[in-house]
C-alpha positions in Angstrom: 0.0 0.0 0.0 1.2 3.0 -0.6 1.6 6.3 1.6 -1.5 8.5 1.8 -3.4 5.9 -0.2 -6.1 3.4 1.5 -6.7 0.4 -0.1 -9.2 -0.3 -2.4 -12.0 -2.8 -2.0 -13.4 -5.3 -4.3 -14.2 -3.2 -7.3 -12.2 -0.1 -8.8 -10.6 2.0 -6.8 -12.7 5.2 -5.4 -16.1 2.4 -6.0 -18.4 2.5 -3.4 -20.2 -0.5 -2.4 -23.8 0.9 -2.2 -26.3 -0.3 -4.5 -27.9 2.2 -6.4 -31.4 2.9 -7.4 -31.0 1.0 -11.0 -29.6 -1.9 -9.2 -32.9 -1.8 -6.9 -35.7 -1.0 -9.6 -34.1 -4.2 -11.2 -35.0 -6.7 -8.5 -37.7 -8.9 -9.8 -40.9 -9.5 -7.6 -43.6 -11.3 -7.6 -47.2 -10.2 -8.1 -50.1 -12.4 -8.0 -53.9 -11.0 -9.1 -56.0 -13.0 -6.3 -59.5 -13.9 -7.9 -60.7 -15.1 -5.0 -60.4 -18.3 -2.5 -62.1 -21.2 -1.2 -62.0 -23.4 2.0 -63.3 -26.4 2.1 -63.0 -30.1 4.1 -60.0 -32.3 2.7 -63.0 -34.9 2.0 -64.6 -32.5 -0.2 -61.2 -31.7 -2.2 -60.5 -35.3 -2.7 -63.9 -35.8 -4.6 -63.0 -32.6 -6.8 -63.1 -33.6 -10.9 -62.6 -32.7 -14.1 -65.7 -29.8 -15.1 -66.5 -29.3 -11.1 -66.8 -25.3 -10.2 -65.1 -24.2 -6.7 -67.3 -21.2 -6.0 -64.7 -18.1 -4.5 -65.8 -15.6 -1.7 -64.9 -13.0 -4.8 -68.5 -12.0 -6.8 -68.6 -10.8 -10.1 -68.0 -7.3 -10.5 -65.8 -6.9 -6.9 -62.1 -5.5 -7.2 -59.0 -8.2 -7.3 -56.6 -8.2 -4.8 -53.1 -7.4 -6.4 -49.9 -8.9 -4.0 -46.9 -7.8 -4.4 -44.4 -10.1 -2.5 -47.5 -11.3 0.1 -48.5 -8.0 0.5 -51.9 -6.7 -1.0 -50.6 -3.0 -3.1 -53.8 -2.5 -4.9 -57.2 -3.5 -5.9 -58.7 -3.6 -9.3 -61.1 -5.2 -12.0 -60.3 -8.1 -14.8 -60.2 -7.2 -18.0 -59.2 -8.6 -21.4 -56.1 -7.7 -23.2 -57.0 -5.1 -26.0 -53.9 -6.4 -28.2 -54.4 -10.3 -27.5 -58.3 -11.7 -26.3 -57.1 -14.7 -25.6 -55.3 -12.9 -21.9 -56.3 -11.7 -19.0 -55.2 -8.2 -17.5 -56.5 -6.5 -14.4 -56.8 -2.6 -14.6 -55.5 -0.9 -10.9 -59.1 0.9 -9.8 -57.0 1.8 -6.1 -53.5 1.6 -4.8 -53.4 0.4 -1.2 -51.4 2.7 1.6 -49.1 0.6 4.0 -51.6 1.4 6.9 -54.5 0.2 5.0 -57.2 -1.7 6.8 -58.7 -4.7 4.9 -62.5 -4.3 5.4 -63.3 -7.6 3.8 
């Protein structure tokens, strides 16, 4: 090492080791539209066949949870793609505050 120098870390010398924002925004999560769910008796799954319907505590017409990570961010409705009919989509109809009380 030389005099009046310190040493440098890992990367190039003067590099500091914080991440920055672009290295954040590109961390992939995981978001999940939640329809809706169902609880019902093992017994009762076990019988479950091909063509059956599992009726949700969702109706038609209420908001989707969106979850980010576990974490409900937003509500909003289903839609279908405009460019391809053949997908699903969900338009955001309100963004959930971090102190937001479910009132389901």
């Amino acid at each position: 090492m030389t005099e009046g120098k310190a040493a440098a870390g890992p990367g190039q010398e003067g590099e500091r080791n914080e991440p920055s924002i672009e290295t954040i925004l590109r961390i992939p999560v995981v978001m999940q539209v939640v329809l809706g769910s169902a609880t019902m008796p093992v017994a009762n799954l076990m019988k479950l066949g091909r063509g059956q319907v599992v009726a949700l505590d969702h109706r038609v017409g209420e908001p989707v949870d969106i979850v980010v990570n576990g974490r409900v961010i937003a509500r909003g409705e289903v839609v279908v793609v405009d460019d391809d009919s053949s997908r699903f989509g969900v338009s955001l109809t309100e963004i959930v505050g971090p102190h937001a009380v479910d009132d389901r």
